[in-house]
C-alpha positions in Angstrom: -23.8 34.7 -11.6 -20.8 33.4 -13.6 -19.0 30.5 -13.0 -15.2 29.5 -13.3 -14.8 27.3 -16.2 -12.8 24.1 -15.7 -9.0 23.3 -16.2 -7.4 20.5 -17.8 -4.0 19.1 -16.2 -1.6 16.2 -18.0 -2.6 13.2 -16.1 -2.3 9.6 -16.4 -4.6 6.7 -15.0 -2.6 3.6 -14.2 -3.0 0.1 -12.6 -0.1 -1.0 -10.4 -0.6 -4.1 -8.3 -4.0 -4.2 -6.8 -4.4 -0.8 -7.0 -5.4 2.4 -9.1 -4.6 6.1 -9.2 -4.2 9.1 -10.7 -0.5 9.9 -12.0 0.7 13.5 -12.0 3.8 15.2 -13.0 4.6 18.0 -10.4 5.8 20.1 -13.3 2.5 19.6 -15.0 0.4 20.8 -12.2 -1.3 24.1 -11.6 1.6 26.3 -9.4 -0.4 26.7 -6.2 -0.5 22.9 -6.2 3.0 22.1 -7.0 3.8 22.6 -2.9 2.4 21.0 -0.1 -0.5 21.8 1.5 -4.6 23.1 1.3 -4.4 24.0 -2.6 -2.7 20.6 -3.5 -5.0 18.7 -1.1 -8.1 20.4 -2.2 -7.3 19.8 -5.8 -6.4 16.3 -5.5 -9.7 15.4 -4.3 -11.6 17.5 -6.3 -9.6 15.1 -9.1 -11.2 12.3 -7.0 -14.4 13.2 -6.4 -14.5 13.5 -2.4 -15.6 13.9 -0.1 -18.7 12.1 -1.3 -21.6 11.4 1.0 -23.1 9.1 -1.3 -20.0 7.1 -0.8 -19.3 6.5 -4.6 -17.1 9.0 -5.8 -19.2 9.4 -8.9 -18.0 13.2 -9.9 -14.3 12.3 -10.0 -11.7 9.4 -11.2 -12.0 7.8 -7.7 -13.3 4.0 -7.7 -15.2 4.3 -4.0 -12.8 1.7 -2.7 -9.7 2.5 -0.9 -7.6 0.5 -3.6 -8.7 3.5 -6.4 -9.0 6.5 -4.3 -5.4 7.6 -4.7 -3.1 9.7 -6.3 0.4 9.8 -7.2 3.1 13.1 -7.6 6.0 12.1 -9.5 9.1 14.4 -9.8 12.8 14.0 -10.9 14.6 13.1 -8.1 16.3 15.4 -5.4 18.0 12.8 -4.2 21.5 11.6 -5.3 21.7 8.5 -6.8 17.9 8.0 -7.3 15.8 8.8 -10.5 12.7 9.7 -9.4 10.9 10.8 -6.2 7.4 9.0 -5.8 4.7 11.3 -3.3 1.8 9.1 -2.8 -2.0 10.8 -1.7 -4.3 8.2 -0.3 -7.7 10.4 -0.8 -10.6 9.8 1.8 -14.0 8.7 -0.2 -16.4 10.4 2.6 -14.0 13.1 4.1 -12.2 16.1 2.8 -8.8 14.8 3.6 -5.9 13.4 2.0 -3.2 11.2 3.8 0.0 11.5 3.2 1.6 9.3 5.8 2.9 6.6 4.2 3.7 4.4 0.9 1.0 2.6 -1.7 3.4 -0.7 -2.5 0.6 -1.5 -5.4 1.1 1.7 -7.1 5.1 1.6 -6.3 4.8 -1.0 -9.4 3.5 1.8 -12.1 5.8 4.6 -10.8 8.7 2.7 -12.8 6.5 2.8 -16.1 5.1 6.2 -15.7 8.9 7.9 -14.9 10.5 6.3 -18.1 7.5 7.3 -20.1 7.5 10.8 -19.1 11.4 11.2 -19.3 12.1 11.6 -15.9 15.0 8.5 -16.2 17.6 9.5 -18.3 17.8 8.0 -21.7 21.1 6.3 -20.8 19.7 4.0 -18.5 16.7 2.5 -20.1 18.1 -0.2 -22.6 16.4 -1.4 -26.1 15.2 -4.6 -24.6 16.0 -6.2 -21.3 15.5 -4.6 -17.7 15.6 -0.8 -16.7 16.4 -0.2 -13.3 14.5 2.3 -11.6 15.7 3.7 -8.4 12.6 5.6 -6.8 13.0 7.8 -3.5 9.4 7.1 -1.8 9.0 10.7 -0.3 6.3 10.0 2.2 8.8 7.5 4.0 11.8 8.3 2.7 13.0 5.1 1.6 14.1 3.8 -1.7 12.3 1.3 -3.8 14.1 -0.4 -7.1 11.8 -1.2 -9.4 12.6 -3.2 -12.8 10.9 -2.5 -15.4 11.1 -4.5 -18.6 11.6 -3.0 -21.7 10.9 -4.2 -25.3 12.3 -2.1 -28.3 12.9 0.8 -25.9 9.4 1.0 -24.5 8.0 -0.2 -21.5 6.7 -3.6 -21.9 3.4 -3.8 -20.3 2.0 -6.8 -21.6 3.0 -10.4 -21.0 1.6 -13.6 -18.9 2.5 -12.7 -15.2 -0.4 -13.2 -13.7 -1.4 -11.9 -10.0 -4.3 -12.6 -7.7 -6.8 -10.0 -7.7 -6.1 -9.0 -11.3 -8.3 -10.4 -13.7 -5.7 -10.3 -16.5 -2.1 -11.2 -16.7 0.4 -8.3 -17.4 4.3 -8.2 -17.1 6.0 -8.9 -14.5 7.3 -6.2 -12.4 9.5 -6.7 -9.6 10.2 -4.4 -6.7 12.7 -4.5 -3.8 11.9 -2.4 -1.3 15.4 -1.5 0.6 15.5 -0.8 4.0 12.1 -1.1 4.9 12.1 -0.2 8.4 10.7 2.8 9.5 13.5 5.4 10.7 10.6 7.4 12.2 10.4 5.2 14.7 13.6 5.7 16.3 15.5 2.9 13.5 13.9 -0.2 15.1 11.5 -2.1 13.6 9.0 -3.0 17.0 8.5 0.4 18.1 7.4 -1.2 21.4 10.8 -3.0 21.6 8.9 -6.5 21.6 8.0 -8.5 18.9 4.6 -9.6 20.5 2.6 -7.7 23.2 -0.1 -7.6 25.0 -2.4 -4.9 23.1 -5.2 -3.8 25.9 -8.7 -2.5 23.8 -11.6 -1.6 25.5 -14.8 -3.5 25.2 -12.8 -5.9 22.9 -10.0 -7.5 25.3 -6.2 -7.9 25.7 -5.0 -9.0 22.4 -1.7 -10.8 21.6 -0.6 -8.7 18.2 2.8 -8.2 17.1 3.3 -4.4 15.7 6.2 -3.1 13.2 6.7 -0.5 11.5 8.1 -2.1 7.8 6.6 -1.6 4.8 4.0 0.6 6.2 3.4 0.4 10.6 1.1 -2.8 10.3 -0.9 -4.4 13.4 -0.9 -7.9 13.5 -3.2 -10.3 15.8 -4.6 -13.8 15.6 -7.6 -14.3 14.3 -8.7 -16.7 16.8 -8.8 -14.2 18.9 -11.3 -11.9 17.5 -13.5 -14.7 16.6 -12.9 -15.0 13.3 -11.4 -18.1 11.6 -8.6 -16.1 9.0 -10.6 -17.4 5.7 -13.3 -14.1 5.6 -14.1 -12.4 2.3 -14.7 -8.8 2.0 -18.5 -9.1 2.6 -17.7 -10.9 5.6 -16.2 -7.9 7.2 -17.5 -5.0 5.8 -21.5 -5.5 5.5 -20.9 -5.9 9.6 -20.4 -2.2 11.2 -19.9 -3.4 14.5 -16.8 -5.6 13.0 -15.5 -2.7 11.8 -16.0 -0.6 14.3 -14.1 -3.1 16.6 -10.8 -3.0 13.9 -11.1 0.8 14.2 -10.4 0.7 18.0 -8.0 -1.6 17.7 -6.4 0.2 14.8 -6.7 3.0 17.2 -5.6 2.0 20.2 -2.7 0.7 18.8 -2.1 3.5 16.9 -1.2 5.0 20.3 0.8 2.3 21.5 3.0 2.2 18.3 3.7 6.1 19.0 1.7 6.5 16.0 -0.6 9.0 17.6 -0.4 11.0 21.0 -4.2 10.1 21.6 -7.0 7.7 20.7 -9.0 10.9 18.7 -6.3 11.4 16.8 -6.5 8.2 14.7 -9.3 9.8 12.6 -6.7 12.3 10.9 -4.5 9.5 10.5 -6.4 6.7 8.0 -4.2 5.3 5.6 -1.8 4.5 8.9 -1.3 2.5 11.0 -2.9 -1.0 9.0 -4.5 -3.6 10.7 -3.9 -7.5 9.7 -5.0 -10.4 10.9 -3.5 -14.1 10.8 -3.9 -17.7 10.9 -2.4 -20.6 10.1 -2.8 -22.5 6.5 -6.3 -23.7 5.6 -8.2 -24.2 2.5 -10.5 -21.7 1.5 -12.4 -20.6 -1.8 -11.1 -17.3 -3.0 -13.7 -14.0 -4.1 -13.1 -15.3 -7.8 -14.1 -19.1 -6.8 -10.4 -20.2 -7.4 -9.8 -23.0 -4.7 -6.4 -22.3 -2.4 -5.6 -25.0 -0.6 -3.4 -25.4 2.6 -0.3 -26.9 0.4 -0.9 -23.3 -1.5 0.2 -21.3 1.2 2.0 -20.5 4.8 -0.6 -18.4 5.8 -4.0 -16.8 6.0 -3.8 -13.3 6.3 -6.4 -10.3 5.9 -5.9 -7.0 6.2 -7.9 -3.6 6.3 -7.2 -0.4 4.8 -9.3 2.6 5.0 -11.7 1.2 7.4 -12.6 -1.6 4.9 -11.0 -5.0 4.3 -9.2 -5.2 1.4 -10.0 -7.5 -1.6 -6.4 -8.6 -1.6 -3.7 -7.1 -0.1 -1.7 -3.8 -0.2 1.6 -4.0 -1.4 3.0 -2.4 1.6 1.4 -4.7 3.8 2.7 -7.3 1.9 6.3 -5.9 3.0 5.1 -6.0 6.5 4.0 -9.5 6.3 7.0 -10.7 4.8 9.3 -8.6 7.0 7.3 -10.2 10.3 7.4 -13.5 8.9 11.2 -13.4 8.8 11.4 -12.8 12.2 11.4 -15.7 14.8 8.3 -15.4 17.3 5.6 -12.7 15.7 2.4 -13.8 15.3 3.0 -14.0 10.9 5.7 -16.3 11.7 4.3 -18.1 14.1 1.3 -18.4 12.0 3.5 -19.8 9.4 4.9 -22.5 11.7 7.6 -20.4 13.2 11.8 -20.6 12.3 13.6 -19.0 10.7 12.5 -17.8 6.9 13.8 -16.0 4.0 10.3 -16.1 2.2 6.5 -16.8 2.7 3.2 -17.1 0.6 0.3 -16.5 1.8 -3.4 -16.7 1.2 -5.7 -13.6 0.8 -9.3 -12.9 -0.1 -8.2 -12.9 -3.8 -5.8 -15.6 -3.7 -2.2 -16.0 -2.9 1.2 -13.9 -3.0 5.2 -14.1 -2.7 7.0 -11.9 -0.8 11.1 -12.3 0.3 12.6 -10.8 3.3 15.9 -11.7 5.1 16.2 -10.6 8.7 19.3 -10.7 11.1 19.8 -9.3 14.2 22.3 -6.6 14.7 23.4 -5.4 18.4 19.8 -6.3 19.5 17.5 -5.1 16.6 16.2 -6.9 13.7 17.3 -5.3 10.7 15.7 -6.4 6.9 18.0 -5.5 4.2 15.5 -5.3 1.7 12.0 -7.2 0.9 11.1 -8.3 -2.2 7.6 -9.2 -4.5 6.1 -9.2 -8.0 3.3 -6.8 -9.2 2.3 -5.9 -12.6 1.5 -2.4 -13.5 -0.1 -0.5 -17.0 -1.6 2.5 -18.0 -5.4 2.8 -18.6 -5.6 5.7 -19.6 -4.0 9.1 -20.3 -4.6 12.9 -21.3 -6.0 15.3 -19.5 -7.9 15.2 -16.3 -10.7 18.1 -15.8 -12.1 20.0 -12.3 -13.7 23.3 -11.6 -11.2 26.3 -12.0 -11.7 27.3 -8.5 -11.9 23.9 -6.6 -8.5 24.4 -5.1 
């Protein structure tokens, strides 16, 4: 019987933070996958390589980790006052499905790079050496990000010595404010549960003290401690132990529900990327995956964080947002972790090492509000052309 040859689409494969993806240009993809919806999903994972039983993505540009299953949409922006608007597809490895619920912070720091390189900034504002300012409408949340991008010789400068934990070689530095980063979804506050620590009830685990916020990305955070851990674990401390991680997944779930995430506790399996889980401790010295020692002076914190199921070897970007958003807050578990009062910054310690992130908070008429929170990343392409699947995949 015949078969449908493949098709080749523009694409780009980028680093941005911790992360990987697949870049796309709307414009550049096939029509039926320029809207929303079963063509565009199916495609994108075909691009991917997923579902995969085998767990390993091996047919597709996907890395079999959640920090390289994922996919980016870039357009030029809608919105007023903004460049470009940044769609971000966090792919499942073993499932057909593709979240679109909220941000990738890692990949926020390529979307700068990748818009000036396919002209979707105008000319005017990228200089011939110095900064470009990038202002990106993130369309899963609707918030803005800046991102500033350096430019030598008007290029994008992707090479220098910033170097960031979890990234084996340095790159340069991108920085990224992320404005706003409460989630408006969740009726403009910040603790959808109107308190900035509660009592989180999971069955067959316990009543849990976890502070829950929706900034960055809706983040659960509890204390180590009480989950019998000690806030120092590496990946293969977690994830080679399926009861662990079936634990984090009812947790996850549950509070999921509680957040007003989900209606009900089956639902959180058609909601993965969101909400995260995190957990905290106070500072400690620890040996990082790479055998770099961090030492309590090092940091504020210990946190570690899951996404996709697994924990991650460092720490998503819009965790980070959530951690340094929680931190500035007096009484959640991150800043109490951190040794509580007030804060306009923290570092702390992950599996791969340690990272910056700024937040201011105030309280306004009774709700915390965070202007903006702010980090480095580094971001460069790896690789561009044409990416290839099946004619009739999608």
């Amino acid at each position: 019987m015949p078969h449908v040859p493949q098709i080749k689409i523009p694409a780009t494969y980028m680093r941005g933070g911790t992360s990987k993806g697949v870049f796309f240009s709307l414009n550049d993809m096939p029509e039926s996958t320029q809207v929303a919806g079963a063509a565009r999903d199916a495609f994108l994972l075909r691009v991917i390589g997923s579902p995969d039983p085998y767990g390993k993505q091996t047919d597709g540009m996907g890395g079999a980790t959640s920090s390289t299953s994922k996919t980016v949409i870039l357009a030029k922006s809608s919105q007023p006052d903004h460049d470009v608007d940044y769609l971000f597809g966090q792919v499942a490895i073993d499932k057909a499905f593709v979240d679109w619920s909220g941000n990738c912070g890692n990949l926020s720091a390529a979307v700068g790079a990748f818009a000036i390189n396919s002209g979707l900034v105008d000319a005017s504002r990228i200089p011939k050496d110095g900064i470009a300012t990038v202002r990106i409408w993130q369309a899963n949340i609707k918030k803005t990000i800046i991102a500033y991008i350096p430019i030598n010789n008007g290029t994008v400068q992707e090479t220098g010595d910033f170097e960031l934990d979890g990234v084996t070689f340095p790159a340069a530095e991108v920085v990224l404010d992320f404005m706003n980063p409460a989630d408006d979804d969740a009726g403009g506050s910040m603790f959808p549960t109107g308190q900035v620590v509660d009592d989180l009830e999971v069955p067959g685990v316990g009543t849990l003290k976890a502070t829950m916020i929706n900034a960055g990305i809706p983040t659960i955070f509890i204390n180590a401690c009480d989950i019998g851990y000690t806030g120092s674990e590496l990946q293969d401390d977690i994830n080679n132990d399926d009861k662990a991680l079936a634990m984090f997944e009812t947790i996850r779930a549950y509070g999921a529900v509680r957040m007003g995430l989900i209606e009900t506790i089956d639902q959180a399996a058609g909601r993965q990327h969101t909400p995260k889980v995190a957990f905290v401790a106070a500072p400690q010295a620890y040996v990082s995956s790479s055998g770099k020692a961090v030492t309590a002076a090092d940091i504020d914190l210990r946190v570690r964080a899951l996404s996709m199921g697994k924990l991650h070897h460092a720490m998503m970007g819009t965790a980070a947002v959530a951690i340094g958003t929680a931190a500035a807050i007096p009484g959640t578990l991150v800043n109490l972790a951190a040794g509580g009062g007030e804060r306009d910054a923290v570092r702390f310690g992950h599996p791969s090492g340690t990272l910056r992130v700024g937040a201011e908070a105030s309280l306004v008429e009774g709700d915390w509000v965070v202007v903006k929170a702010s980090m480095s990343r580094s971001a460069r392409v790896l690789m561009e052309g044409w990416v290839r699947v099946p004619g009739d995949s999608f």
